[in-house]
N, C-alpha and C positions, 0 to 999 in steps of 0.2 A: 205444250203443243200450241202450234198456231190458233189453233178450232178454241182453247182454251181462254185465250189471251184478247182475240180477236175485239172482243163488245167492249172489251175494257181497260184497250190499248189509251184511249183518251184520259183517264181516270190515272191510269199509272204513270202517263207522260207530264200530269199533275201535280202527281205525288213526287215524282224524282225532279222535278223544276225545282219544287220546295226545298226538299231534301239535301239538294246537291247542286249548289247555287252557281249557275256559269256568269262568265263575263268578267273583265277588269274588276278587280279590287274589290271582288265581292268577299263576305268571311262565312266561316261555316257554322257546322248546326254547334259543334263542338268545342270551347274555349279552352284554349293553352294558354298558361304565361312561358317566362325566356326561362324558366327553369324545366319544363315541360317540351320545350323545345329544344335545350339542351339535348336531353335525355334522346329524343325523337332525330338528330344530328346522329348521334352515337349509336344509336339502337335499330332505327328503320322503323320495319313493321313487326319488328318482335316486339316494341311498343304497344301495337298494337294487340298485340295474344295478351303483354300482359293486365292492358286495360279490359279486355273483353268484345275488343271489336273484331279478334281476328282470331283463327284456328291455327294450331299447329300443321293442321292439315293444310293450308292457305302459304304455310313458309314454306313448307314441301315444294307446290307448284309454284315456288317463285326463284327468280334467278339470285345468286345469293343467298337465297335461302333469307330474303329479304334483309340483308343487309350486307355492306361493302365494310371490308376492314381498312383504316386508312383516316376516319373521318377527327379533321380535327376543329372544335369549336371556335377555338379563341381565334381562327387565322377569318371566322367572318365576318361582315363587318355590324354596327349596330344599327345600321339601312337597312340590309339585307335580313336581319334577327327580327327588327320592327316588323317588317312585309309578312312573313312567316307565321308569326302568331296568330294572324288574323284568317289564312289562309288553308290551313287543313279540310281535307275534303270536300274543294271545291272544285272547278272543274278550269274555269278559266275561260280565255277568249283564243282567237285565231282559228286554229284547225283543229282544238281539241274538242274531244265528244262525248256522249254517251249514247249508244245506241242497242234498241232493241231489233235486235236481226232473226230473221227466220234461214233453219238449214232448207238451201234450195238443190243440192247437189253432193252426194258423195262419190270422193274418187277412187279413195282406198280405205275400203269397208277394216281393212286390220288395224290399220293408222288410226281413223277414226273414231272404232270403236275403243280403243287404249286411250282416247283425248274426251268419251264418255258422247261424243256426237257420233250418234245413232241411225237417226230417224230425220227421214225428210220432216220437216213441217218442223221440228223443235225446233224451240226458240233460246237465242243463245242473245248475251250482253256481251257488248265490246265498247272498252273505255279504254280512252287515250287522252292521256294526260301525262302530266309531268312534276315539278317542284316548282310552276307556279312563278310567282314575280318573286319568290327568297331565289333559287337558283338563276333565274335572269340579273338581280340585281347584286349575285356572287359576280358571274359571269362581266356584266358590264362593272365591276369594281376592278377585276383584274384586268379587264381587258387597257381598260385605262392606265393602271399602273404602268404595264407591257407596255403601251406606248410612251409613256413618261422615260423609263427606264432604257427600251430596248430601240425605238421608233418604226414607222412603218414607212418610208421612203419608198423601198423596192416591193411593197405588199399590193397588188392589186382591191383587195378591201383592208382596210383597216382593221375587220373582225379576225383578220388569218392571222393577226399577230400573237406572238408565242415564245416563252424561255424553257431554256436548258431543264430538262427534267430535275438532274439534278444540284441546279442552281439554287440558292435560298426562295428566290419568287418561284421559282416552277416550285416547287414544294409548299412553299404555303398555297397556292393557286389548288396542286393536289387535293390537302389536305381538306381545302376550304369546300372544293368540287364534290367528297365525297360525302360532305354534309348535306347538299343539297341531295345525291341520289341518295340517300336514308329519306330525307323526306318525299324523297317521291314516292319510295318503296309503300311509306306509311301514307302518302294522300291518296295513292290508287286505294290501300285498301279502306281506309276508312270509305272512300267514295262508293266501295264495295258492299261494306258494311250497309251505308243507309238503301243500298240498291236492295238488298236482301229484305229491310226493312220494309221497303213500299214494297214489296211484292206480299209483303206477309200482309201488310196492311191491305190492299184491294184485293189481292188473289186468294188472302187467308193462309197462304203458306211459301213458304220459301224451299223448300223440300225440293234437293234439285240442284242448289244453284251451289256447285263445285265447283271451283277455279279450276281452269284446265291451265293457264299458263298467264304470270305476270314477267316481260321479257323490258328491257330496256333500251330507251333509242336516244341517240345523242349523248355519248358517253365517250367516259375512254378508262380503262381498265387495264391491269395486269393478267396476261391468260402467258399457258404454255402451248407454243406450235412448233411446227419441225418448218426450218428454215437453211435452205442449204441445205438437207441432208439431215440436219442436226434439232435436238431440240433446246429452245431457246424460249427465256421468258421475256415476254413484249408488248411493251403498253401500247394498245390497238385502241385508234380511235374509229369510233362511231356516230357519223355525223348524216342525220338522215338517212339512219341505218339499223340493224337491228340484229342479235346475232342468232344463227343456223346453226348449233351444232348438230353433229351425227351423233349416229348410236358407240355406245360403249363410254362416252364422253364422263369424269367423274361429276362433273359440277350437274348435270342432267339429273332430277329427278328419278329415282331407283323403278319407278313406275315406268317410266320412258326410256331408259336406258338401253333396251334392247332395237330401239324403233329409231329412236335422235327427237331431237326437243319439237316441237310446237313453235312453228313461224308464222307472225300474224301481222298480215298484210291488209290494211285495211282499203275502200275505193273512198272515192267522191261520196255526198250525198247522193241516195236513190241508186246507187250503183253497188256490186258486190262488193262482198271482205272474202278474203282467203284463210282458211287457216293450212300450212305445208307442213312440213315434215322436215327438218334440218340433215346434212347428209356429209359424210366426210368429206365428197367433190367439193363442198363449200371450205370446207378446212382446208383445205390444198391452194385452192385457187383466190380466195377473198379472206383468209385468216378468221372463217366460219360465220360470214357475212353475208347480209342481204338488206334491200331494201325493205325501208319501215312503213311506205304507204307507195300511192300511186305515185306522187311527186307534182310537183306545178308545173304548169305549160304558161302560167300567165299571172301578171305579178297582183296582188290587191288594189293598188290603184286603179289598173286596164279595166278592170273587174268593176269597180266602182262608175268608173265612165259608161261602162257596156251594158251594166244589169243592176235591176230593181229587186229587195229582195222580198218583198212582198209578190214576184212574181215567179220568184222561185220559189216560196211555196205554193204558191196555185197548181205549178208546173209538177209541182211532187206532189201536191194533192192527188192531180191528174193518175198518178199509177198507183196511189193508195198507200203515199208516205205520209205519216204525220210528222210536221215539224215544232219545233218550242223555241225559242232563242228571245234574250235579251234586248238583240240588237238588229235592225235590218240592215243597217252597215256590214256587220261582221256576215249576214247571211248570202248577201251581194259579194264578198271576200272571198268567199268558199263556196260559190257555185260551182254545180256541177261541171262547165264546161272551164271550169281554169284547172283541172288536172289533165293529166294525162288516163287514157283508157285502161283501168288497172288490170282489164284481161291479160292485156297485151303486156303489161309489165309482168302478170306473173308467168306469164308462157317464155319470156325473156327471163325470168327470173328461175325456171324449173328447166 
């Protein structure tokens, strides 16, 4: 609970600074070589259960069940393998986070209680992150090929460029893609792992701290939906997105299954996170889709011109945020006034 945490919010934002290192090219507590990375391509976070960082219970609440089938090593490149090794469990730069949030509101006491948030004042962890500079530097390897190969002439960005699923480049592109979300699967939870750890360390215990749902954004996957009338399998992409399934769904969680999955919505700094409820409506209409945060109203740059970010912490002191960061570059990046009001995105969104 809040009343719990409260004296020794400073101490723990301490401990997870250490712990769970943000920022460009930072590496973590924990060394892999490329044979351990291998392994972590192919496996996910069930890597992780078998080193002892992660529960079986933790593959339960994750999408995939922490791992995509698909994933093939040899199609990455030895840039992108380099970046990786170094980068397990960390957290990164831009808009990824870790944050300690307090429940300020419940809207559906049955939802909730099935997702283990109960109680106004409990304090819940919300981490967002990704696979880091190995998936960016998959990403920017293909994207370049794609243009070599296919061009982008008629493409309004460059990044929209794209081949044939089932072309030899779109398939190694696949193949190379799912290695990257394995590793995401496994840096969320290790970053999970040492979250547990500085709680055990300053709070003396970790008792408590259940994964209610690890979901994935900016992706693109093989799912089945009724199309036409008809059902069909269709690789859906997710870009600045996140998915909503409804109840009865197989891939759901056997816990959740009767309710629909856990959509987590996160805000701006200082401003709320949502966590929803995924609903068939979304399966109908967005192929079981929704947005993955508030979104931007204003690019990094604007942001850099407009705002200090040493005064956006003052400004979030001011309501009783504690901030940490690397960089006050990156802090002026992600002020709170370059999103959009994520109330208002989720009342759009529900």
């Amino acid at each position: 609970m809040e009343k719990d945490v409260h004296d020794k919010r400073e101490a723990l934002l301490e401990e997870l600074y250490q712990k769970v290192p943000p920022g460009v090219g930072r590496s973590g507590e924990v060394k892999i070589d490329q044979n351990k990375l291998k392994a972590i391509m192919l496996k996910g976070a069930e890597w992780c259960v078998e080193n002892k960082y992660a529960t079986k219970e933790d593959l339960e609440s994750t999408e995939e069940y922490g791992k995509i089938e698909g994933a093939r090593p040899e199609f990455v490149s030895k840039k992108a393998a380099d970046r990786g090794v170094e980068q397990l469990g960390t957290l990164g730069s831009g808009n990824h986070f870790l944050e300690i949030q307090r429940v300020d509101e419940i809207f559906d006491k049955k939802a909730a209680d099935a997702f283990g948030i109960n109680k106004v004042g409990q304090i819940m962890i919300m981490i967002h992150c990704g696979s880091r500079g190995f998936g960016h530097q998959i990403a920017s390897d293909y994207i370049r090929e794609m243009e070599d190969k296919i061009g982008t002439k008629d493409l309004p960005d460059r990044e929209l460029v794209c081949a044939p699923l089932k072309s030899e480049l779109g398939k190694r592109y696949y193949g190379a893609m799912c290695c990257a979300i394995n590793f995401a699967f496994a840096n969320r939870q290790m970053i999970m792992y040492w979250t547990r750890q500085s709680f055990k360390k300053i709070m003396g215990s970790d008792k408590g701290m259940e994964l209610v749902y690890d979901v994935c954004h900016n992706i693109a996957k093989f799912e089945k939906h009724t199309v036409d009338g008809k059902e069909k399998t269709v690789c859906v992409h997710r870009k600045g997105a996140t998915r909503s399934f409804g109840k009865g769904r197989e891939e759901i969680p056997e816990k959740y299954r009767d309710i629909g999955q856990p959509v987590l919505i996160p805000g701006s700094m200082g401003t709320f996170s949502f966590v929803l409820l995924g609903t068939k409506k979304a399966e109908e209409v967005s192929f079981g889709s929704t947005a993955h945060g508030a979104g931007r109203v204003a690019s990094r740059s604007q942001m850099l011109r407009e705002v200090r970010g040493e005064q956006v912490k003052k400004d979030l002191e001011k309501i009783g945020v504690a901030l940490k960061s690397r960089s006050w570059k990156g802090v002026a990046e992600e002020a709170p006034q370059a999103y959009k009001d994520v109330t208002e995105v989720v009342k759009v969104s529900h």
